[in-house]
Structure formats: structure tokens, C-alpha cells
C-alpha positions as CSV (number, residue, x, y, z in Angstrom):
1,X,-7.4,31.7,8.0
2,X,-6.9,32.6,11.7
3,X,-6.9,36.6,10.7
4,X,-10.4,35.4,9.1
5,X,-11.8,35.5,12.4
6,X,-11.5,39.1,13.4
7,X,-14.3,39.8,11.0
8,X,-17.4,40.1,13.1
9,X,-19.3,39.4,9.6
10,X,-21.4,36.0,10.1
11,X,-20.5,35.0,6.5
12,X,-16.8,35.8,7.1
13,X,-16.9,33.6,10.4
14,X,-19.0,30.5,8.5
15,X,-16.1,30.7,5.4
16,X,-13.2,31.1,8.4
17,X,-14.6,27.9,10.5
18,X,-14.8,26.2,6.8
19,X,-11.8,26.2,5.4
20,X,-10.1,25.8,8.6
21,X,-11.7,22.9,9.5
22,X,-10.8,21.4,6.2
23,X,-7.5,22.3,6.6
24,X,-7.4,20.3,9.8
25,X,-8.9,17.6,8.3
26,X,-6.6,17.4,5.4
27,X,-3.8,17.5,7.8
28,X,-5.0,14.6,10.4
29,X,-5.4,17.1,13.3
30,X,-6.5,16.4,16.4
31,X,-9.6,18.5,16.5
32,X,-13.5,18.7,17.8
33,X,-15.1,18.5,14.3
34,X,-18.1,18.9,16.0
35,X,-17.5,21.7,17.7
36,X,-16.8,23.2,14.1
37,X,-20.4,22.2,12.0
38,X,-21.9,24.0,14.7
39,X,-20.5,27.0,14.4
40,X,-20.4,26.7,10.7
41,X,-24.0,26.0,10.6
42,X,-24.8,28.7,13.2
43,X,-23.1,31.5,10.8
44,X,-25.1,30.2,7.7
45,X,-28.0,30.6,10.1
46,X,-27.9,34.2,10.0
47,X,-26.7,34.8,6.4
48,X,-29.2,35.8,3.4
49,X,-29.1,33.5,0.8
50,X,-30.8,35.7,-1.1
51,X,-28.6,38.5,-1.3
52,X,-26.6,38.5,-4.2
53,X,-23.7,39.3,-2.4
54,X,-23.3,36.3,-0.6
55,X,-23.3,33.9,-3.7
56,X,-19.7,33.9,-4.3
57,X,-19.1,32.9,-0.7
58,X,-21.6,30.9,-0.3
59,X,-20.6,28.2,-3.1
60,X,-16.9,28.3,-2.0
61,X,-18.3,27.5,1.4
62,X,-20.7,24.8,0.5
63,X,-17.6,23.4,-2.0
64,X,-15.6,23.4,0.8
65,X,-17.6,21.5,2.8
66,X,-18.4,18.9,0.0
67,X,-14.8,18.3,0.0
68,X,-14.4,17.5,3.3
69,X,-16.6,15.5,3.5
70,X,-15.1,13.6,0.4
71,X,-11.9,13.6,2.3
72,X,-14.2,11.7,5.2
73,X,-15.8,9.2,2.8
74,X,-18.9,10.8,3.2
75,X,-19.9,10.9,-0.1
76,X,-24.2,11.6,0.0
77,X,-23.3,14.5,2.3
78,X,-20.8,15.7,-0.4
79,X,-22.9,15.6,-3.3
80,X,-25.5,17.6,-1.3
81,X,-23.0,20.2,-0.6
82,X,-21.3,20.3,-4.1
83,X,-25.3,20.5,-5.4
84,X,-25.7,23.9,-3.4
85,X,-22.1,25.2,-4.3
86,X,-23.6,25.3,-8.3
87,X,-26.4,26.3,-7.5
88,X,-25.1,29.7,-6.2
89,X,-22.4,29.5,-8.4
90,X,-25.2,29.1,-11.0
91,X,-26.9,32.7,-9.5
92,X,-23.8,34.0,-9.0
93,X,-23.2,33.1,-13.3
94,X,-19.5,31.9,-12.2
95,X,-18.2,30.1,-15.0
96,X,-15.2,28.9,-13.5
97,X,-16.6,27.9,-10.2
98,X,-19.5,26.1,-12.1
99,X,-16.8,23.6,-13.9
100,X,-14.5,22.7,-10.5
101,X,-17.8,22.2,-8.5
102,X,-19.4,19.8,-11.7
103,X,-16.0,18.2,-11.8
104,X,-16.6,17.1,-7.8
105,X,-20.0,16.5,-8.5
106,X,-18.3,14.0,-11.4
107,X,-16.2,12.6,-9.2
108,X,-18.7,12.1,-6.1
109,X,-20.8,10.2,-8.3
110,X,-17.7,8.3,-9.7
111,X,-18.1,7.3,-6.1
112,X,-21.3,6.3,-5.9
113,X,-20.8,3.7,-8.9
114,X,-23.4,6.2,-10.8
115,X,-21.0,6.4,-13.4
116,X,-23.7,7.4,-16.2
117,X,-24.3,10.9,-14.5
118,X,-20.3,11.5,-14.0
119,X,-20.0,11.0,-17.5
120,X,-23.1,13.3,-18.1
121,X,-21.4,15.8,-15.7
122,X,-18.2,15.6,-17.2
123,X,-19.0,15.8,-20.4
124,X,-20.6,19.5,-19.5
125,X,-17.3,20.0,-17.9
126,X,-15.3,19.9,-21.0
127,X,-17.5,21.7,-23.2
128,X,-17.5,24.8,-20.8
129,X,-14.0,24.6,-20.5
130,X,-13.9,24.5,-24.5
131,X,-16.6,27.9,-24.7
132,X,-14.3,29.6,-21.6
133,X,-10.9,28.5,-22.5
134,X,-10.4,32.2,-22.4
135,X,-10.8,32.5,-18.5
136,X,-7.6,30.4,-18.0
137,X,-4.2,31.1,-18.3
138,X,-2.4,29.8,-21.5
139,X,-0.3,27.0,-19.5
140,X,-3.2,26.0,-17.2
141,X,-5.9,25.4,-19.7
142,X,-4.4,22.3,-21.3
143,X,-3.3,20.8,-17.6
144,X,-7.0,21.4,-16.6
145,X,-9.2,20.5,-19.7
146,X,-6.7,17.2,-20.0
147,X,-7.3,16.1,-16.6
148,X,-11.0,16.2,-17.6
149,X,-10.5,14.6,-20.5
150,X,-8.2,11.9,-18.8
151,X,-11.1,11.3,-16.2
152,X,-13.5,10.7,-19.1
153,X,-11.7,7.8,-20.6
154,X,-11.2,6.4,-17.0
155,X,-15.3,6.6,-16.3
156,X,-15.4,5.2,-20.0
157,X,-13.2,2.2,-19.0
158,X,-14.7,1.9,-15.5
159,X,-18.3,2.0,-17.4
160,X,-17.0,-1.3,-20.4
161,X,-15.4,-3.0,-16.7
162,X,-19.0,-3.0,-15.1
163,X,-20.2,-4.9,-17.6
164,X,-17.9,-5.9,-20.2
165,X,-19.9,-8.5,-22.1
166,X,-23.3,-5.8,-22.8
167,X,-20.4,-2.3,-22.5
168,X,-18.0,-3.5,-25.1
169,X,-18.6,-0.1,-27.0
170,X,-17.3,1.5,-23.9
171,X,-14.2,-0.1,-24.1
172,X,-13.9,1.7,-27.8
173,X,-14.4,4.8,-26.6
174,X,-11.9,4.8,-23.5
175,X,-9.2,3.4,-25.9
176,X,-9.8,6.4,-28.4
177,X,-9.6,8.5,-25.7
178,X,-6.3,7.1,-24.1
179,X,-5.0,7.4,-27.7
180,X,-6.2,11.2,-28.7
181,X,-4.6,11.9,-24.8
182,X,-1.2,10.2,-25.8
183,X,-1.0,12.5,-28.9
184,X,-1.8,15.8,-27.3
185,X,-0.5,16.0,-24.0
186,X,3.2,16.7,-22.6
187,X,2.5,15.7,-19.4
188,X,4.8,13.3,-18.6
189,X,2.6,11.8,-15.3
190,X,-0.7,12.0,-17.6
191,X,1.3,9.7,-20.0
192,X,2.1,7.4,-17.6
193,X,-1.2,7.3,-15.6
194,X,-2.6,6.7,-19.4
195,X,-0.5,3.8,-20.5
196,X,-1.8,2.2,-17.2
197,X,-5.3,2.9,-17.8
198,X,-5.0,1.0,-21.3
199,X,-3.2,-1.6,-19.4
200,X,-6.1,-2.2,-17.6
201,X,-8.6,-2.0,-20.1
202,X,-6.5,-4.7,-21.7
203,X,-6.3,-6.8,-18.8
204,X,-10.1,-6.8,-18.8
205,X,-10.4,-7.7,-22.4
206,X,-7.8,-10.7,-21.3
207,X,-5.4,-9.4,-23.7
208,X,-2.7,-10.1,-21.5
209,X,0.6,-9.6,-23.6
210,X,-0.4,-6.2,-24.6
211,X,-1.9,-5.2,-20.8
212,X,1.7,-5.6,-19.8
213,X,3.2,-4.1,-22.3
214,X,1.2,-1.3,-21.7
215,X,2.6,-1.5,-17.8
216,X,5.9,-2.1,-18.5
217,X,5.7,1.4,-20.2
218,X,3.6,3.4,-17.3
219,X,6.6,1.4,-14.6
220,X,9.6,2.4,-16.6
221,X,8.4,6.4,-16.6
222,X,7.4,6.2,-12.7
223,X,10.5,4.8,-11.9
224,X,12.3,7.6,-13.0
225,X,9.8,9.9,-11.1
226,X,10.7,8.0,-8.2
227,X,6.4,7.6,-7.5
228,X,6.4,4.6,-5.0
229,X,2.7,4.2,-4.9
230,X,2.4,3.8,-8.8
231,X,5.3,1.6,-8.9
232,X,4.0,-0.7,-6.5
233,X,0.7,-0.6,-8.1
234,X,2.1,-1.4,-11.3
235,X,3.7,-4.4,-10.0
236,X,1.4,-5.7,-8.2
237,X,-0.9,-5.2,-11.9
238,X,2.0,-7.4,-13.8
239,X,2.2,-10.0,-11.4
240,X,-1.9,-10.4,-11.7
241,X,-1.4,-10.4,-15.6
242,X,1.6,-12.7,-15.7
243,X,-0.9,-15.2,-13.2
244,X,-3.7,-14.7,-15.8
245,X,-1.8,-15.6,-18.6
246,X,-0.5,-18.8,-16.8
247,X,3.3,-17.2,-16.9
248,X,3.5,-18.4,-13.1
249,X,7.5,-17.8,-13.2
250,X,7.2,-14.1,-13.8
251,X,4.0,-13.8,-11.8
252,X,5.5,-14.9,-8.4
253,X,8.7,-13.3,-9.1
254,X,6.5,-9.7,-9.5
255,X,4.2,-11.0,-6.5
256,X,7.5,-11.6,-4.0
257,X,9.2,-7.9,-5.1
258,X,5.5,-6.6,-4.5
259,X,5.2,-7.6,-0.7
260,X,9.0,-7.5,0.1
261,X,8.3,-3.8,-0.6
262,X,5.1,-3.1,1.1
263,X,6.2,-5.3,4.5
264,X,9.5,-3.2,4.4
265,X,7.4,-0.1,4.8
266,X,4.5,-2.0,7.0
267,X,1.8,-1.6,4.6
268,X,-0.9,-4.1,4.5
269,X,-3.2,-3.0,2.3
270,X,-6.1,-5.1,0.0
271,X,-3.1,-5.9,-2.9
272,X,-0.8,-7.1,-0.4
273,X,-3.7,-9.9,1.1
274,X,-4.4,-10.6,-2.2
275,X,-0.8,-11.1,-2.9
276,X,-0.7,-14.5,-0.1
277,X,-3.6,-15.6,-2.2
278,X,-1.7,-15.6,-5.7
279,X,1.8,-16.9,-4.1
280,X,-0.3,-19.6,-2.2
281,X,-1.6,-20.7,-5.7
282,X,1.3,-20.5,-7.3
283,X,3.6,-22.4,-5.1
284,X,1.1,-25.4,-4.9
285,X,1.3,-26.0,-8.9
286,X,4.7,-26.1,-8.2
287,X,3.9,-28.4,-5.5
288,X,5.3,-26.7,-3.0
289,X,2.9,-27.3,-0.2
290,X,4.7,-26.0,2.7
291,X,5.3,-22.3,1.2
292,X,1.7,-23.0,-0.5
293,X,0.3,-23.4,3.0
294,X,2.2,-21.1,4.6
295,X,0.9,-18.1,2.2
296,X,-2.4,-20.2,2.9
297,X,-2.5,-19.2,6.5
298,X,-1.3,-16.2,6.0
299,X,-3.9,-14.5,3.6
300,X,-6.5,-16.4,5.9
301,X,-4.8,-14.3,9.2
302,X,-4.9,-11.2,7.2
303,X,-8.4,-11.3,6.2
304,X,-10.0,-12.6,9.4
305,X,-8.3,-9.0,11.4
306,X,-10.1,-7.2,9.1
307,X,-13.6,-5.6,10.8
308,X,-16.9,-6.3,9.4
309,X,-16.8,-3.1,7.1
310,X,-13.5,-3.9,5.9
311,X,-14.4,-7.5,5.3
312,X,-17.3,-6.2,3.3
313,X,-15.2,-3.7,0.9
314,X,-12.5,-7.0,0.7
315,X,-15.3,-8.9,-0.6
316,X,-16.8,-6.6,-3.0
317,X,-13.1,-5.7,-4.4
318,X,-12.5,-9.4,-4.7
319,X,-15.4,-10.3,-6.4
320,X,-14.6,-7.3,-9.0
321,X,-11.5,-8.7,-9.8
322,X,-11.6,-12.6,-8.9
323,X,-15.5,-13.1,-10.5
324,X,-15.6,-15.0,-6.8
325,X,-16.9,-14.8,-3.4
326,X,-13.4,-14.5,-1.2
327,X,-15.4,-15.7,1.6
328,X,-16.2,-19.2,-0.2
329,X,-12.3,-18.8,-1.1
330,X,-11.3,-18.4,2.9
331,X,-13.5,-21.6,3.5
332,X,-12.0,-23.5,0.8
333,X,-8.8,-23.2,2.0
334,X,-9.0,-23.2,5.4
335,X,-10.6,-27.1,4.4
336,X,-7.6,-27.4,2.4
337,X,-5.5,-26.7,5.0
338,X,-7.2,-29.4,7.4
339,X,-7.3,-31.9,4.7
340,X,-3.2,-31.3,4.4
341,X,-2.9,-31.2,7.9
342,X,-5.1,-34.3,8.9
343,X,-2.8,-36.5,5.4
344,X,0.1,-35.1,7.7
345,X,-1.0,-36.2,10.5
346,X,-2.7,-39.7,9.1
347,X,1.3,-40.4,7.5
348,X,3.1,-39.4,10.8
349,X,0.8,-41.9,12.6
350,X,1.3,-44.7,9.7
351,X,5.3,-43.5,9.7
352,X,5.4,-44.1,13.8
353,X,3.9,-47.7,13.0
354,X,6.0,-48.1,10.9
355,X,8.9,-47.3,12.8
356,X,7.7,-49.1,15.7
357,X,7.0,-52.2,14.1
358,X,10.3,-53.0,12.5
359,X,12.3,-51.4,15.8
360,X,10.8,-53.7,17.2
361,X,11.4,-56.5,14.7
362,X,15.0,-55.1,15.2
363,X,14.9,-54.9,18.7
364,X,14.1,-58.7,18.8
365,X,16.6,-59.9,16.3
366,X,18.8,-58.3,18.0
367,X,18.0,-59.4,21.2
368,X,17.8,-63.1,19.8
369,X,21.9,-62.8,18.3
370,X,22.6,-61.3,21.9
371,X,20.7,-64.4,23.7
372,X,22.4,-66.9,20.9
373,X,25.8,-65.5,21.3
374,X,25.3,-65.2,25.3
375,X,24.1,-69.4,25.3
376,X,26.7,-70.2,22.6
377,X,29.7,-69.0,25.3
378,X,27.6,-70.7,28.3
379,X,28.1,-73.7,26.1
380,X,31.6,-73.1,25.3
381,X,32.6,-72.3,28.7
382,X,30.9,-75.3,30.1
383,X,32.4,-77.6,27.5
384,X,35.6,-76.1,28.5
385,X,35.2,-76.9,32.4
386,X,33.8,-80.5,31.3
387,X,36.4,-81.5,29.5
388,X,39.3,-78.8,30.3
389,X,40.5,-78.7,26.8
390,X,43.5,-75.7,26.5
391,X,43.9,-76.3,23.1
392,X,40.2,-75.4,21.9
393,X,39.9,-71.3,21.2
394,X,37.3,-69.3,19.8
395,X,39.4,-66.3,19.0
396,X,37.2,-64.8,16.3
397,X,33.9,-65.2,18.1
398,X,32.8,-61.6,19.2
399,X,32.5,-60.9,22.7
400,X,29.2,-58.5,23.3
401,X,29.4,-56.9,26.7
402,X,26.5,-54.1,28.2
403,X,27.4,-50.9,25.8
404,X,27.9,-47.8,28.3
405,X,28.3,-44.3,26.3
406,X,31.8,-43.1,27.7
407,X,33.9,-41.9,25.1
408,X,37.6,-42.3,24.8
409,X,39.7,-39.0,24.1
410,X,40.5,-40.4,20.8
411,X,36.6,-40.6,19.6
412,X,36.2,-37.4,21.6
413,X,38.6,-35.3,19.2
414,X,37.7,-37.2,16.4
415,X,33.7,-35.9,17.1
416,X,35.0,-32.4,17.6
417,X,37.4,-32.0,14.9
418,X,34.1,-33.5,12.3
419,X,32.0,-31.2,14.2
420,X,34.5,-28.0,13.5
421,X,34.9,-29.0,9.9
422,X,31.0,-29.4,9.0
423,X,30.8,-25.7,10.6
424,X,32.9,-24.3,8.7
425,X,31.1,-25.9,5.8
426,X,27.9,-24.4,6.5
427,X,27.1,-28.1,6.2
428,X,24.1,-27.1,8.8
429,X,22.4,-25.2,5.9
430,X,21.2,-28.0,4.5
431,X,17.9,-29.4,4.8
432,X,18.7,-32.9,5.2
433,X,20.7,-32.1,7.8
434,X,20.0,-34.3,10.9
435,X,21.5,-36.0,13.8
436,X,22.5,-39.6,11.6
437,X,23.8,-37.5,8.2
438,X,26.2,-35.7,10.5
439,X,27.1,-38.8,13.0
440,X,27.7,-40.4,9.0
441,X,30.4,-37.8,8.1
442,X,32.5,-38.0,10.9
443,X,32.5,-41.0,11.0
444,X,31.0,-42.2,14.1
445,X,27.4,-43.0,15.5
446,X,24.6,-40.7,16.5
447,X,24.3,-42.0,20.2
448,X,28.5,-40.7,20.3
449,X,27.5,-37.7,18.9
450,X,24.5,-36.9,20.9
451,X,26.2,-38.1,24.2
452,X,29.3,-35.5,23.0
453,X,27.3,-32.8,22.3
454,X,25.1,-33.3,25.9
455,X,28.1,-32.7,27.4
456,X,30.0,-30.4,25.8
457,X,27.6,-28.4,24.0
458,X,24.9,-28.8,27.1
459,X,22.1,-29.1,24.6
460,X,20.2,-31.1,22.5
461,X,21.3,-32.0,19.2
462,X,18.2,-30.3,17.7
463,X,18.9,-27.1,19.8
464,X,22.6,-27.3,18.9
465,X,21.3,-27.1,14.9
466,X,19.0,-24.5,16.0
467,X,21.8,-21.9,17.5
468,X,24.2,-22.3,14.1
469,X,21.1,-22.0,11.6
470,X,20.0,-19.0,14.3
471,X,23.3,-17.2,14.3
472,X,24.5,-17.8,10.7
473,X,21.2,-15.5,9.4
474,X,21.9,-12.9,11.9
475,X,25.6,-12.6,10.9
476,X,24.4,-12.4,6.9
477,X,21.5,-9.6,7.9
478,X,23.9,-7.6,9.7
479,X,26.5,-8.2,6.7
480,X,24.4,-8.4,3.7
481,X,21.8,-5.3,3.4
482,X,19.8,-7.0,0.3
483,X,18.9,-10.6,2.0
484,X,16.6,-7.4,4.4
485,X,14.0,-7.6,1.4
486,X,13.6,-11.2,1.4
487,X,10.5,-12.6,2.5
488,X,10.4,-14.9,5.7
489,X,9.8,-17.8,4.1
490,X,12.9,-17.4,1.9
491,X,15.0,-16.3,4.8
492,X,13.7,-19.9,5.5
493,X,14.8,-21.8,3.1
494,X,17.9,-20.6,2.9
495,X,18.5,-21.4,6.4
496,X,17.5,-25.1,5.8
497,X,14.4,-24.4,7.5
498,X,11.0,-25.7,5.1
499,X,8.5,-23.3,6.8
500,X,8.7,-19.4,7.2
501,X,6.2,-20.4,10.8
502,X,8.3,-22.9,12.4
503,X,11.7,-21.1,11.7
504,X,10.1,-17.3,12.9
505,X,9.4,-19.1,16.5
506,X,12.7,-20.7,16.8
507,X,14.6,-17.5,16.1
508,X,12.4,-15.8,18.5
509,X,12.7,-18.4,21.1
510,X,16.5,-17.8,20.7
511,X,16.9,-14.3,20.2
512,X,13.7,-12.9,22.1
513,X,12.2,-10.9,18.6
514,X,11.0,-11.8,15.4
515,X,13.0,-12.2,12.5
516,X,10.9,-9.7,10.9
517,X,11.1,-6.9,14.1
518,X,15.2,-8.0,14.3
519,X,15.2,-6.5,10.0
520,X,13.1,-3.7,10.8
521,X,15.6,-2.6,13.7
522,X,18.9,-3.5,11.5
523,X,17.2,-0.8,9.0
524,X,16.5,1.5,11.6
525,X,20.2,1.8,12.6
């Protein structure tokens, strides 16, 4: 395009700051665009578009610019582009340039949701290919008049989805159009972008079983092309179908391999926050409450970074599929969440009442045995300075002195030696492991254990728990490439951690990064 600009003809200059500027937008260039619609609409300033000449350049221009602005999301501005391009391509009686600028115009108002007039348009479409097929050559015909084809059955499908109670007939006329595709064509990405359009149309018709057979089909044939975004598409589409179909096994097992994927490549896009939504469903009818709440919080976070446009298109996409408002769905969990945080809350406080009403009935039975036993040897020794009986002994009595914590070297090596044991075990794994289970094992009490670890281990119990757990899941990450892809919250569990939130901020606290940023790294090297 550059050798464009040496002409000194205005039309040559408007065509050379065209295309160029689409191919810096296509490309994510740093450029003034700007700086280029002037100059662009300068040059059309001073061409005729009257002369018969100019009509061939003239529609590639204004189709140019159409498309750029598609590639912008600026799709009014590109249909009135695309509605000059025919217009001289009309004048200029180009046939060929008359069905690709109707086919954007189709797609434009695919766009617009004015999906009556794209099926107008591409009806025309395929009938002038059918009269021309003779301006194509033999092995691009088919590719072109089936992609036509294929984007009628989708506007079909799209049109039945709109409506699907008062558009049933639509649905009809997609399938038959899937079917006649299936038959003809030997495109192999055609077939499988077709079996997923009749998944779909399926889905819609809540014929589940056959929606995913349908998927299974389109998955199995862009797996062997290797086309990540259909793949993840595809499964994200199962997992819906399975959680439609009340098949909740499947559906989170589809819904976890869906956003291991996209968080190992950093996407978060509207499937992946819709994904938290799903899980968060599906763990609480398995009454899992923390993972339930924990995909709770997290679809909640997701949304509420979104900007006002993007919370609109969320919305509007979520209503499409979900038949609800997500915004009524943010506030019914986020009062979901309180509830199960204020019951938490309400049992800790009734626990801790608990607790300190019988430590306290304990502390004063105790106390009482003390006082008896302390009053029964006043008595004794009294009786024994009263009457200086020898003979009298009360060898079995026990004898309670002030408890100090120093431990002997005997109960020292007996702590360690439990202590070395129930690492090796992996014993701190579990998730009833806790300061009395392990004091239990070896055989001793928890204020041994606790004063033991104090001083040799210079931390808390808790913290000591916290640095095995820590460094046990970095050793397996570093050793064992596929737990990488697990989520957080199974990293978690595994651990012997409940929640993905708490067990993120004690790693960090230990390690200084994220268990997330610590995989991303591993991968990286």
C-alpha cells in the first residue's frame, strides 16, 4: 500500500489511506485514526462520483471502510458505508462485488438483531451466486456459496431462538438447512461448525441428549484441528446442557476443565463468569457451601469489575440464555451470602457460649476436687500432728502440685519422634487435622505439644501446620505438571484447607505470591 502513495491521483490517495488504515486496524497498531478519516475524506472531496471511472474504486473504498468500522464495533457507520459500496458497485454492474458487499450488509444487520433483512439479503446473496456461479473458480464456488448457505441456517436458528414459542417454523428450516449442508459439503470445519449449530438449536428446543450428542461430534473433529477457541466453546456448551438436563456430575466436571483452561491462559471472558455461577449452584445441591460460596464470591467479583457498558452486554447475554435478570441474581446471592455468613457467625457465638459455659463448669469442678483434695491433706496432716500416728498412710491418695510446662528429655523425644512420624505421613493433609488429634497420636497432651513446638519450632501450632500444608503443594507443583490445571479451590482441598480464599492468603503470607502467580511462573520456566 505504501507505493500507493506516489500516485498524485486523489482517488489513488483516498484507496491508499483506506486500506492502510484498515490494515492498521486489523493489526492493533498504534496509529492516529483520525488523522487518517481526514485525509480519506479530503481525497473523496475532490473525486467525481459521477464518472464512471471511479465506480470500481469507489465501492472497494466505501467496503473497506464498512469493514473497518465492523472491526470497531461500529456497526450503523458500517452499514452506511457497505450501502454506498453497492450502490456503485450497482452502477458499476459488478456482480461479484455486489454479492461480498450484500453478504456484509447480511452480516451488519445480523448485528443489529434485524435479522429479517439479513435473511432478505442473503437470500439475494445465494441466488446471484447460483445465476454467476460461472464468475468463480471451480474450487472456490462451493467454499463461497456454502458459507452463504451455512450463515442462512445460523440467521434461521438465530431467528426460532428470538422467539422460540411464535418461530418454531424457523427452527424447521435451520435444521433442513444444517442437514442439506451436512450432505454436500467436504469441508471438514463447515461440518463441525454445523453439528454445533444443531447442537444449539437443540439445546433451545431442551432436547438435551441429542444437543450434546450433536457437541460431542463438533468437539471430537476440533480436537483433531487443534481449534482452542471452538473447543472451549464446545465445552463450556456441554457443561450448560449436562446442568440443564440435571446431570450435575458431568456438568461440573465440563464446567472445572472449562475454567482450568481459560485461567491457564488468563482469559476471563462472559463463559468463564458465567462458569462461577453454574459451579456455585452446583456445589450447594451437593451441599457444599464453602466451594458453593466461594464460586459465589467469585462470579460476584467478576461481574462487579465489569464497566457500565460491559455490565450492560453481561446482562443482556444473561438474560438470553438464563430467561433472568443477572442483576436480581448478583443481589440474590450476595443476600445469600450474608444470610450464610450471619448463621456462621450466630453458631460461632452460640459455639463460644457453649464452650465457655461448660469450661467453666469444668473449670469449677475442677477447682472444687483441687480445694477437696487440698482440705482432705490439711486434715490428714493435722490429724497426723494431733495424734502422731506412724502407722496411718495414705499412699494411694494423689498428690496435685501447681503444673509448670517443663518437659523431661524423655517426653521431649517422644513429641519429636510422633511429630517426625505424622510428617512423613502427610498426616497434616487432613482436614481434621488440629492441635488435640495430633497431641492424641503421640501420645501426649496439647499444652506438651504446643509448649514443644514454641520452643523448638518457634511458632505457633497453627503456623507450624501452615508451613507443611505450604511447602508440601509447592514441592507437588514443582514435581507434578498436571495438579498446574487444577482450580484453587481443589489445590485447597487437597491441602486440607476447606476454602480456595483462606488457603490463597496463607500461601501468600508465606511465600510472598499467589498460588495462582507461583503456577503461572512454574509454566513460564
Amino acid at each position: 500500500m505504501n507505493k500507493v502513495f506516489s500516485s498524485k491521483e486523489p482517488i489513488d490517495l483516498a484507496f491508499a489511506y483506506t486500506a492502510k488504515r484498515q490494515l492498521l486496524t486489523v493489526t492493533n497498531s498504534n496509529f492516529n485514526d483520525k488523522e487518517y478519516v481526514n485525509h480519506i475524506n479530503n481525497f473523496l472531496k475532490k473525486v467525481s462520483p459521477t464518472d464512471k471511472n471511479n465506480y470500481k474504486d469507489l465501492s472497494n473504498i466505501y467496503n473497506i471502510l464498512g469493514n473497518t468500522d465492523k472491526t470497531n464495533l461500529k456497526n450503523i457507520e458500517a452499514l452506511k458505508n457497505f450501502i454506498k459500496a453497492h450502490e456503485f458497485a450497482q452502477k458499476n454492474k459488478d456482480i461479484q462485488q455486489i454479492i461480498k458487499v450484500k453478504g456484509n450488509i447480511a452480516t451488519i444487520k445480523t448485528n443489529l438483531k434485524r435479522t429479517d433483512e439479513a435473511i432478505t439479503e442473503t437470500k439475494e446473496v445465494l441466488l446471484l451466486l447460483e445465476k454467476n456461479k460461472r464468475l468463480y473458480a471451480e474450487d472456490y464456488y462451493p467454499i463461497l456459496y456454502e458459507n452463504n448457505f451455512s450463515n442462512l441456517g445460523l440467521l434461521y436458528l438465530n431467528k426460532f431462538i428470538s422467539n422460540p414459542t411464535n418461530h418454531k417454523k424457523y427452527a424447521d428450516s435451520a435444521l433442513a438447512n444444517f442437514n442439506t449442508l451436512l450432505k454436500a459439503t467436504k469441508n471438514v470445519n463447515l461440518t463441525a461448525t454445523t453439528y454445533l449449530k444443531i447442537g444449539a438449536l437443540y439445546e433451545h428446543q431442551s432436547k438435551y441428549k441429542t444437543a450434546n450428542d450433536y457437541y460431542f461430534k463438533s468437539l471430537k473433529i476440533y480436537d483433531s484441528l487443534k481449534s482452542k477457541e471452538y473447543i472451549d466453546q464446545l465445552k463450556y456448551n456441554i457443561a450448560s446442557t449436562y446442568y440443564e438436563s440435571n446431570d450435575f456430575k458431568n456438568s461440573k466436571k465440563y464446567f472445572l476443565d472449562f475454567t482450568r483452561t481459560l485461567e491457564k491462559d488468563s482469559i476471563i471472558n462472559n463463559e468463564y463468569i458465567f462458569s462461577q455461577n453454574f459451579l456455585s449452584s452446583i456445589y450447594l445441591k451437593e451441599n457444599k457451601k464453602d466451594s458453593a460460596q466461594y464460586y459465589s464470591n467469585l462470579f460476584i467479583e467478576l461481574y462487579e469489575k465489569k464497566n457500565a457498558h460491559e455490565k450492560n452486554d453481561l446482562a443482556t447475554l444473561y438474560k438470553e440464555l438464563h430467561k433472568k435478570d443477572i442483576n436480581d441474581e448478583v443481589i440474590h446471592l450476595k443476600e445469600k451470602i450474608d444470610n450464610h455468613e450471619r448463621n456462621i457467625l450466630f453458631w460461632i457465638i452460640i459455639s463460644c457460649l457453649i464452650l465457655a459455659v461448660l469450661s467453666g463448669i469444668i473449670y469449677y469442678q475442677i477447682k472444687t476436687k483441687k480445694r477437696a483434695i487440698a482440705n482432705f491433706h490439711k486434715i490428714i496432716e493435722q490429724y497426723e500432728e494431733n495424734n502422731n500416728i506412724e502407722n496411718i498412710t495414705v499412699s494411694n491418695s494423689p498428690v496435685i502440685s501447681k503444673q509448670q510446662i517443663i518437659l523431661t528429655d524423655e517426653n521431649e523425644k517422644k513429641i519429636q519422634d510422633g511429630l517426625t512420624k505424622l510428617e512423613k505421613e502427610k498426616y497434616f493433609l487432613k482436614q481434621e487435622y488440629d492441635q488435640y488429634s495430633v497431641a492424641k497420636k503421640i501420645g501426649t497432651n496439647t499444652s506438651y505439644l504446643s509448649s514443644f513446638i514454641n520452643k523448638h519450632k518457634e511458632v505457633s501450632f497453627g503456623d507450624y501446620t501452615n508451613q507443611l500444608r505450604v511447602d508440601h503443594i509447592v514441592n507437588e507443583l514443582i514435581e507434578n505438571k498436571k495438579l498446574r490445571n487444577y482450580t484453587i479451590q481443589s489445590l485447597a482441598e487437597m491441602t486440607g484447607y476447606k476454602n480456595g480464599t483462606s488457603f490463597s492468603r496463607i500461601f501468600k503470607s508465606l511465600k510472598g505470591i499467589t498460588p495462582y502467580q507461583f503456577i503461572e511462573q512454574l509454566n513460564k520456566e
